[in-house]
N, C-alpha and C positions, 0 to 999 in steps of 0.2 A: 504494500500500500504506500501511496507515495504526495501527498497533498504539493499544489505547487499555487505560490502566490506571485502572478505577477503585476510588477511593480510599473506606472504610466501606465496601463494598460488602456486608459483613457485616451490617451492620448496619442497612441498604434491607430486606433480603428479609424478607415478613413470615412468621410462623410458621407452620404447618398443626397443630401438636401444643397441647396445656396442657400448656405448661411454666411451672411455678412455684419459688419461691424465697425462702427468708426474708426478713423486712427488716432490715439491716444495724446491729449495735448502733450507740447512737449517735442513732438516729431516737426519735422519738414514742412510736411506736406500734409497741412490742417485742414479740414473738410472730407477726406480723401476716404475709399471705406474699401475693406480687405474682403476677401474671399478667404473662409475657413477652407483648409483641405482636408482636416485630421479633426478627431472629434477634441472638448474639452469637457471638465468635469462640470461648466453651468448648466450645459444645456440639457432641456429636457431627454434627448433624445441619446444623448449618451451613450448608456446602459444598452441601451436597441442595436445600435451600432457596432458595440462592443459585442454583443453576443453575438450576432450576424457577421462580424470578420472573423470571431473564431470558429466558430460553425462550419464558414470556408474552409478554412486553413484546413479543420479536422475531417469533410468531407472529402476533401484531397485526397488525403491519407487512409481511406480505406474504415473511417468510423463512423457510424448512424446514429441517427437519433432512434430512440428507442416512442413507438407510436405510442403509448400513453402516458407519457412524462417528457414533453417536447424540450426539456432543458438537460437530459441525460440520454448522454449519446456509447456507445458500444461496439467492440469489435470484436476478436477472437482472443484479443487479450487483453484487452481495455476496455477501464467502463470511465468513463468520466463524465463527473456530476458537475453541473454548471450554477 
């Protein structure tokens, strides 16, 4: 058994939305507004993100989700709980 915590993992997941955001007084170039490309820990939508790029990652790799607990996925040697 092996638990693993990782650490930003907020901020690995890339986005699926345009989310923008002013640029912080202080800068250049005042008025100006960014494009997120990576999730961060305000937004709602985070957590969705985060589960959904690892999800990828692990359907890659040969592991399912298990059809009546859509957050624990399994393979022939792996079970990981989300």
């Amino acid at each position: 058994m092996k638990q693993v915590d990782y650490n930003y993992s907020f901020l690995q997941a890339p986005i699926t939305e345009n989310v923008y955001f002013r640029i912080p007084s202080g800068f250049q170039e005042v008025g100006k507004f960014l494009k997120l490309e990576k999730s961060l820990y305000e937004l709602r939508q985070s957590p969705r993100n985060v589960f959904e790029h690892i999800k990828a990652n692990l359907l890659k790799n040969g592991i399912h989700p298990i059809i009546c607990r859509s957050m624990s996925l399994i393979s022939h040697k792996v079970v990981c709980l989300l």
